[in-house]
C-alpha positions in Angstrom: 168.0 8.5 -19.8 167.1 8.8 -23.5 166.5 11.9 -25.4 164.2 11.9 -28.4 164.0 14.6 -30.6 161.5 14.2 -33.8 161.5 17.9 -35.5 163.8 20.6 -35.6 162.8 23.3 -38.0 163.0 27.2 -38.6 161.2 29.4 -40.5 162.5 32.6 -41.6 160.2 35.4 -42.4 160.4 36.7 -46.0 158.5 39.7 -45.9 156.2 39.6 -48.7 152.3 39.3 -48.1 150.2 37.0 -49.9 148.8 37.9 -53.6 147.5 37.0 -56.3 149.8 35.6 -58.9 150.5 34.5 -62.5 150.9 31.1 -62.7 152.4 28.9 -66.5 149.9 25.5 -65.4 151.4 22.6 -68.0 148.6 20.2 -69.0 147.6 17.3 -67.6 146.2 15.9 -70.8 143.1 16.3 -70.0 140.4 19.0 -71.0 138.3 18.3 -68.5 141.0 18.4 -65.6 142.6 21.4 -67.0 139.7 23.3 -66.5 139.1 22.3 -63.3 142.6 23.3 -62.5 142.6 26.8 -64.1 138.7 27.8 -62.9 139.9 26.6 -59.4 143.3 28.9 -59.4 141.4 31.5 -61.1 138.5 31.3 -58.4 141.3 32.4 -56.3 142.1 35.7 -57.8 145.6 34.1 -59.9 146.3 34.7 -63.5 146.7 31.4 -65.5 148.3 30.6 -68.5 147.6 26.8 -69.7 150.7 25.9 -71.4 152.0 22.3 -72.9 152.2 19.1 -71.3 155.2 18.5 -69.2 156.6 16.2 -72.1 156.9 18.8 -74.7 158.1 22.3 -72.5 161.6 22.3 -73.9 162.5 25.4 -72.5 161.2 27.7 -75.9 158.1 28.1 -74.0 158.3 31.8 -72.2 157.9 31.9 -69.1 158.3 36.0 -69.0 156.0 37.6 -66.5 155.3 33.9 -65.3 155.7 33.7 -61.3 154.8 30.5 -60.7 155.0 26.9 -62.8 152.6 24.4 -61.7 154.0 21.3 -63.4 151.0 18.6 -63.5 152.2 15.2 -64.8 148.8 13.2 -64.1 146.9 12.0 -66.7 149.8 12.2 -69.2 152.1 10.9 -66.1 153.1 7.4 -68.9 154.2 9.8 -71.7 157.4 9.9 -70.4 160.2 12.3 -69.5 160.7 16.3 -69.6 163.0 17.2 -72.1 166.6 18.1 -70.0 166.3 21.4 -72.2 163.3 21.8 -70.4 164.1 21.2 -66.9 167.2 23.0 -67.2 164.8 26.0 -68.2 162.5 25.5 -65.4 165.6 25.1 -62.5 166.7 28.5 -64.0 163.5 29.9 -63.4 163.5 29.0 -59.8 166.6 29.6 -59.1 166.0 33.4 -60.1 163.4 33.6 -58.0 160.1 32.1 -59.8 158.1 28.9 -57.8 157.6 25.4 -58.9 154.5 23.4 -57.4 154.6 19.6 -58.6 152.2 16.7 -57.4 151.9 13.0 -56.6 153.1 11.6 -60.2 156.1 13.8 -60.3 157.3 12.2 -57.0 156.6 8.8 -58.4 158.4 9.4 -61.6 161.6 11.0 -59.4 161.5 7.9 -57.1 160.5 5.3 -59.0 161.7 5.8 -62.5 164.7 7.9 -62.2 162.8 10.5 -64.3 163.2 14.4 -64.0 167.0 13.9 -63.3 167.7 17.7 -63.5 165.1 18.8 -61.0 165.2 15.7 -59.1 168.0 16.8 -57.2 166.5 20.0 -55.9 162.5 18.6 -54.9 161.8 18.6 -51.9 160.4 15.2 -51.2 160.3 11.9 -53.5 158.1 8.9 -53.1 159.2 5.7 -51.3 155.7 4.4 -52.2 152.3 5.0 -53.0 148.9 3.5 -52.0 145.4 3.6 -54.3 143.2 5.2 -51.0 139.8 7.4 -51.5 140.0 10.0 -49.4 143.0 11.5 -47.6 142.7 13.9 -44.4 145.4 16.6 -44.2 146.6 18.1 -40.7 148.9 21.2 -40.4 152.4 19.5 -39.1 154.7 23.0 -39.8 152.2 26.3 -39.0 152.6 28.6 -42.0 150.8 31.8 -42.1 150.3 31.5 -45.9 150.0 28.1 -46.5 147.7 27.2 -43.8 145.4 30.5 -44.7 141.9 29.8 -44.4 141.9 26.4 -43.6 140.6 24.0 -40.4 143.8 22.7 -38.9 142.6 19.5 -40.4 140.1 18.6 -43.1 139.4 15.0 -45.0 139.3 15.4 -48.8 138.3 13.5 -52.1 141.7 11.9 -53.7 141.4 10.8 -57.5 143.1 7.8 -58.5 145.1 7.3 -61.5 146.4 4.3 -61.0 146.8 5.6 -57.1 146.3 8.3 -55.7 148.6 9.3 -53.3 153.0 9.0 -52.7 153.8 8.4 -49.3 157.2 11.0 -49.2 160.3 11.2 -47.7 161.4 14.6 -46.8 164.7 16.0 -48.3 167.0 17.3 -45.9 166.8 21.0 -45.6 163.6 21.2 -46.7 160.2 21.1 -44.3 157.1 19.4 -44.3 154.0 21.7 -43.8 151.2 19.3 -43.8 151.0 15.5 -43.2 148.2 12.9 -44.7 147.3 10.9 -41.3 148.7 8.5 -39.9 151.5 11.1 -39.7 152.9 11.3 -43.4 154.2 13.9 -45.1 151.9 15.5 -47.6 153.3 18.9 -48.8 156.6 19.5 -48.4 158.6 22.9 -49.6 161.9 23.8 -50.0 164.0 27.3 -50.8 165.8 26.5 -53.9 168.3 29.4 -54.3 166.2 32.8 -54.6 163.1 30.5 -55.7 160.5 27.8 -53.7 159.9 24.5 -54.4 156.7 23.0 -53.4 155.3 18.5 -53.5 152.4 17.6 -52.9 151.7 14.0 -51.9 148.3 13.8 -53.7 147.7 13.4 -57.4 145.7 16.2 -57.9 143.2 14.9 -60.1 139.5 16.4 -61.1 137.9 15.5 -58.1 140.7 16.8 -55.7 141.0 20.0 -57.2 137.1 20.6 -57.2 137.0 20.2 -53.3 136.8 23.5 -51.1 139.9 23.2 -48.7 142.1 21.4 -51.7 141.2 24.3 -54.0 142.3 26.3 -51.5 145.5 25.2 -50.1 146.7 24.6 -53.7 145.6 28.8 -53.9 147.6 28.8 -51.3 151.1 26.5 -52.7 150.9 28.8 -55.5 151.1 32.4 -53.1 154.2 30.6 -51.3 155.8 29.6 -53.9 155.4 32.9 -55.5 157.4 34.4 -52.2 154.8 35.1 -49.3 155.4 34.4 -46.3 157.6 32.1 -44.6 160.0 29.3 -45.9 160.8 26.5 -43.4 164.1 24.5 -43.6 166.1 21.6 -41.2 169.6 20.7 -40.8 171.9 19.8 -42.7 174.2 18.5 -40.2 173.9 17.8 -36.5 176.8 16.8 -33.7 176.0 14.9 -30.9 178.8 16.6 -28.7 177.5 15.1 -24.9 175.8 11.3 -25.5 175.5 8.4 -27.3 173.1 8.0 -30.5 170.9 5.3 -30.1 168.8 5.3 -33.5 168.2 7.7 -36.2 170.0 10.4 -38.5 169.2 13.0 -40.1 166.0 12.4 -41.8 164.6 12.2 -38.5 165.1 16.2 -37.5 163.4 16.8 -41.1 159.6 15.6 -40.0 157.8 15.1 -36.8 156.8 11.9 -37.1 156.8 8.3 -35.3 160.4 8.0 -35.9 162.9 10.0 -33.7 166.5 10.7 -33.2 167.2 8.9 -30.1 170.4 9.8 -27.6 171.4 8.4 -24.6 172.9 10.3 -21.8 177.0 10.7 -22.1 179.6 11.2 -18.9 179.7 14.7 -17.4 182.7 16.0 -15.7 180.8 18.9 -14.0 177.0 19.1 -12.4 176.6 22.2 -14.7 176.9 20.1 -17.5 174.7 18.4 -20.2 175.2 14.8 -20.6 173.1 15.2 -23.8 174.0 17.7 -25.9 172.7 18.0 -29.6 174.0 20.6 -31.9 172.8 21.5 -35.6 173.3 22.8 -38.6 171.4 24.7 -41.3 171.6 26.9 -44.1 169.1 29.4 -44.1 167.5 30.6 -47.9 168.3 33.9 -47.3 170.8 35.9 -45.5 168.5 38.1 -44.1 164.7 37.8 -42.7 162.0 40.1 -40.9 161.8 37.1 -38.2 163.6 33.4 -37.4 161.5 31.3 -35.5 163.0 27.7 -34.3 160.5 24.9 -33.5 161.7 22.2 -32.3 159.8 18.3 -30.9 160.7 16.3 -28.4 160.5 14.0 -25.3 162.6 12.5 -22.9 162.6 8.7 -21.1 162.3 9.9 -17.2 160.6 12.5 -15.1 163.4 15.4 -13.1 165.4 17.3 -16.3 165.5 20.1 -18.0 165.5 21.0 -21.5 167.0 24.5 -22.6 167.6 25.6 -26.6 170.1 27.8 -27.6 170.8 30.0 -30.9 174.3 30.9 -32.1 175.3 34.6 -32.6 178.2 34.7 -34.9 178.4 38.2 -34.3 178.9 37.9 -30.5 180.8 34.4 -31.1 178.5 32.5 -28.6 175.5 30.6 -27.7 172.6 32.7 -26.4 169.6 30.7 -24.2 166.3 31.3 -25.8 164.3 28.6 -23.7 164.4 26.7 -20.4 161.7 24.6 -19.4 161.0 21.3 -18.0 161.5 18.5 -20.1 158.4 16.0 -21.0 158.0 12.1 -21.1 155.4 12.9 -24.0 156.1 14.5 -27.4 155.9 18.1 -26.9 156.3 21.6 -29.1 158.2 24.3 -28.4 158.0 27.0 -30.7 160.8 30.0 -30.1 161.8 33.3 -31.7 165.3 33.9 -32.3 165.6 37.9 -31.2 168.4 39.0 -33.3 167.7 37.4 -36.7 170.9 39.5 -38.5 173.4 37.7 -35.8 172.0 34.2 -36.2 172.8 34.3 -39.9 176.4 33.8 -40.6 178.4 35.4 -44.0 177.9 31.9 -45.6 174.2 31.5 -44.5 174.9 29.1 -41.7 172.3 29.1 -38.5 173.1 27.0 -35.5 171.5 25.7 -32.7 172.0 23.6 -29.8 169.7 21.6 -26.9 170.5 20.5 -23.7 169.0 18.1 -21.3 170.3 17.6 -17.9 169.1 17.2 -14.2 166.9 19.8 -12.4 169.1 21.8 -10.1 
């Protein structure tokens, strides 16, 4: 038999509620965009502050009572790089806690230019390429309370096109993808960056983006997370195939649910009792400690007759405790599944550990 597993992610719960917020928005370089921009974050309740174009923040610019920086690189996106003064200012910033919320030029720039080599590091997504397409339809891939707020689970928007219109991303380990841009792309991604968030969005973000209903509102929306509410997702950083063989795939592959899986064929069991696959991973949560931990994982297996169970570690206890047992499925399925003791599933260093198990019925 084969095991395929497409998505293993958690989400820890942070506590905070959504709110409005005070954003620093760095120019686009264009007046007419810029307004767009701020009347649509403004529309929203936010406080916003239109600051310099990414090329000239050099890290003078205060960013005091700022929670969020919404870095737009779009119609400036050939004037070159962010001063390293600069983006050593703005990690800082999200390191102690503030958000950053980037678009499609920024990924380009990372990926195909080298450029933002201080922040590079820490985005969670870059762009492996990019296409020039109209309109772009968004589905919810990761189910976040604040980021999907008051939104269809899908909905088709205008994209504006400056000289293209849209990255096509690849996920950074550890961090999650919340939406996709069909067919099955990732299209905002977000990542914990020490006590801060880090949020991409595939999309450039341009006049006619930002004036539609559902964009205006889910970039409302990257700016609350990013300010704190709500949930933060993140993947492993590691994973041991302790029963089996691996087929195809690595580790990008537990990052996004997508048409690519990590694929593992059945090992050699001693015992009945035991799992001839046998997958165990590792993350680091953002934070040691969370109101809720919720593991989702996606999967399917190659024949009809086994089961599937997934475990959480409890460092405290020093063993694995069973949180599901089902049937497994010849088609992609979801299983969504609190962890009940969130303090125990958090070790001293920040480690959480899981583990799935196929084998027989019986």
């Amino acid at each position: 038999m084969n095991f395929r597993i497409a998505l293993l992610a958690l989400l820890i719960l942070s506590g905070l509620v959504a709110q409005a917020a005070t954003i620093y928005v760095m120019s686009s370089g264009d007046v007419t965009a810029d307004n767009a921009v701020v009347s649509s974050l403004q529309g929203h309740g936010h406080t916003v502050t239109l600051g310099v174009e990414y090329t000239a923040f050099d890290g003078t610019q205060s960013l005091t009572g700022q929670q969020v920086v919404y870095l737009q690189a779009t119609y400036n996106w050939s004037q070159g790089d962010m001063p390293m003064s600069g983006q050593s200012a703005l990690l800082s910033f999200i390191q102690n806690g503030g958000g950053l919320v980037t678009s499609e030029w920024f990924c380009w720039k990372v990926g195909a230019q080298g450029s933002f080599q201080v922040l590079a590091p820490y985005a969670p997504g870059a762009m492996f390429t990019f296409d020039a397409a109209a309109t772009a339809t968004y589905s919810v891939e990761l189910p976040n309370s604040v980021l999907d707020a008051g939104l269809p689970g899908q909905f088709t928007f205008p994209l504006t096109s400056i000289q293209g219109s849209e990255s096509l991303l690849n996920v950074r380990p550890t961090a999650a993808g919340y939406f996709n841009s069909l067919p099955r792309l990732p299209a905002v991604v977000g990542a914990a960056v020490s006590l801060g968030r880090f949020l991409c969005f595939s999309s450039v973000n341009g006049i006619q983006t930002v004036n539609d209903p559902n964009f205006s509102r889910l970039l409302s929306n990257s700016i609350d997370w990013t300010a704190g509410a709500g949930p933060v997702g993140f993947t492993p950083g590691s994973f041991i195939i302790f029963r089996g063989t691996l087929v195809r795939g690595d580790l990008s592959d537990l990052a996004y649910h997508e048409d690519s899986f990590l694929v593992i064929r059945n090992g050699v069991t001693a015992l009945r009792t035991e799992s001839p696959v046998t997958l165990i991973c590792s993350g680091t949560a953002p934070r040691a400690t969370g109101s809720a931990l919720t593991l989702r994982v996606a999967n399917q297996v190659s024949i009809t007759g086994l089961t599937q169970r997934i475990d959480s570690y409890d460092f405290v206890a020093g063993s694995y405790a069973n949180l599901d047992t089902r049937s497994a499925t010849t088609t992609t399925s979801v299983v969504t599944v609190n962890i009940p003791n969130v303090a125990a599933a958090i070790a001293n260093n920040s480690e959480t550990r899981c583990r799935l198990r196929v084998r027989a019925d019986g």
